[in-house]
MIMARDO-906801 format. One record per residue (C-alpha): x, y, z; residue in three letters. Coordinates in pm, 1 decimal, always signed. Each point is the difference from the previous one (the first is absolute). Layout:
N
((X, Y, Z), ALA),
...
//
This chain:
97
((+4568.6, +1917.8, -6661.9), UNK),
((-327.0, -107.4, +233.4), UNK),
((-272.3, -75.0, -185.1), UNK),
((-198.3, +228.4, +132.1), UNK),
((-336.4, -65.5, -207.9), UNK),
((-43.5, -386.3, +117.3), UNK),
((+31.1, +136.1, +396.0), UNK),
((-233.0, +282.4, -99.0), UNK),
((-247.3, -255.5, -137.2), UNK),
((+51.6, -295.9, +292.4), UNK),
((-43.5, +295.7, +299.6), UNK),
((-320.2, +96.8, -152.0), UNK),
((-125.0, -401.3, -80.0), UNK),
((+49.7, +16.5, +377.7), UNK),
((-224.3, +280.3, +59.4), UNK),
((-302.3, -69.3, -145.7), UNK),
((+21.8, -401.2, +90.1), UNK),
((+15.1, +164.1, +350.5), UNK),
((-310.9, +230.2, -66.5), UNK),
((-181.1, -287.9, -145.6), UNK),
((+84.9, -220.0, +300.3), UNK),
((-111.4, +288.7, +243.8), UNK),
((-363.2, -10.0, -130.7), UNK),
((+5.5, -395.8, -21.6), UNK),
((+78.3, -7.0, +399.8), UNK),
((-176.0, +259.0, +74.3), UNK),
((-318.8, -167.9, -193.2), UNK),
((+50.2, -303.3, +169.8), UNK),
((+4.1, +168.2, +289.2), UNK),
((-359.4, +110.1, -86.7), UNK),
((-88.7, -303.5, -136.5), UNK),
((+78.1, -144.4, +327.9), UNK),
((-228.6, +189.8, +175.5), UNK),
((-289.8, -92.7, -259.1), UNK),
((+1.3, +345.4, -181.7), UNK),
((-13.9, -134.1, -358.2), UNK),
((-45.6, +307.4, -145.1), UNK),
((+192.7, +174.9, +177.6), UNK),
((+287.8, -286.4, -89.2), UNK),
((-41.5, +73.5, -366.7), UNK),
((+71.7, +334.1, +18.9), UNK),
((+305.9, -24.3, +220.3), UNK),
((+147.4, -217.5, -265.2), UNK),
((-120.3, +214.7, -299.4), UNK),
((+161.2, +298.3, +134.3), UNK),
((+315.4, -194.7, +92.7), UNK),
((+25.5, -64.1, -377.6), UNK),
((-85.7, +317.4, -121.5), UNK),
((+260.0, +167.6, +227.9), UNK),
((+330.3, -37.5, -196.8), UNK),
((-209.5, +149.8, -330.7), UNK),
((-98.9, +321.1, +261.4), UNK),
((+321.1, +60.4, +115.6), UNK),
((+154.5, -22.4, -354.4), UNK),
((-281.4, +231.0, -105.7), UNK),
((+87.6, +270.6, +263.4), UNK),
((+408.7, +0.6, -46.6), UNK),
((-103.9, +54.1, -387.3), UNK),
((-179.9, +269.2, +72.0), UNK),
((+282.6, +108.9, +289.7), UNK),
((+230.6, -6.3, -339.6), UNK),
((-238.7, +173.7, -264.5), UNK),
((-21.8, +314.9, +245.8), UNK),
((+404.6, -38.1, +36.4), UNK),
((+46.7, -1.5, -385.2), UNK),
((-274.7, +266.6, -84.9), UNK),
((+239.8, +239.7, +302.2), UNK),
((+295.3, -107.0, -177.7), UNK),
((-168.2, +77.8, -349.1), UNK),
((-87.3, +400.2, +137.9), UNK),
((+348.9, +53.1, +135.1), UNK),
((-47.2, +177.0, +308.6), UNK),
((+179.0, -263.5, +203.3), UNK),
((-294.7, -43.8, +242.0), UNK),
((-169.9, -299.1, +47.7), UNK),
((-389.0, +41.5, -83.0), UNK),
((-119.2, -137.4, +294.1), UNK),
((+238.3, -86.9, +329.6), UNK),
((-350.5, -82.7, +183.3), UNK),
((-1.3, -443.4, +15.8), UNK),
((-281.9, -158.4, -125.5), UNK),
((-214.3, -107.9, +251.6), UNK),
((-194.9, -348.5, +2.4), UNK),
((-289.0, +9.4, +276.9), UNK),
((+62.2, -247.8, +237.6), UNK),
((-171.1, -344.0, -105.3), UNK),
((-346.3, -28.1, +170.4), UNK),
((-155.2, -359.9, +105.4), UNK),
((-269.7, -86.4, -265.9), UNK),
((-304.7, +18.9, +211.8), UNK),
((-202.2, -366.3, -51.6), UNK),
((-388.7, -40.2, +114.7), UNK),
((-11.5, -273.2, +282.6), UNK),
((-179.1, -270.1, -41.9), UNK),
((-345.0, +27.4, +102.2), UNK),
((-39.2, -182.4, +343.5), UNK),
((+314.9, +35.4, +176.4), UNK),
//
């Protein structure tokens, strides 16, 4: 038999390390530009992003189990959930350039 639980677990290790990286290039990316700020909340929301995306497949599977629970067969909801796109923190210039 596969052990099926240890893959589960390793695949999604792999996913949020590669969420987490994401925001850590992507705020060094802004930290190489001299957007501090800006950096800091590229990385934050890199780190956040695995406990998001667990957040909304819970959710996906509470609306799954409460169809299940009423018995008509039909999913609740067939419409995705929808995540705006991410937006560039907007950072004041320094004064002078």
């Amino acid at each position: 038999m596969i052990p099926l639980v240890p893959f589960l677990l390793a695949a999604g290790q792999i996913a949020a390390g590669a969420q987490i990286a994401r925001g850590i290039v992507r705020g060094a990316g802004e930290l190489a530009r001299g957007r501090t700020a800006a950096a800091v909340v590229e990385v934050a929301d890199g780190c956040v992003a695995p406990l998001r995306l667990a957040g909304e497949q819970l959710g996906s599977l509470g609306r799954d189990i409460l169809a299940a629970v009423l018995g008509n067969g039909e999913p609740l909801d067939r419409t995705p959930i929808v995540v705006p796109p991410r937006q560039k923190p907007r950072v004041a210039e320094p004064a002078g350039n």
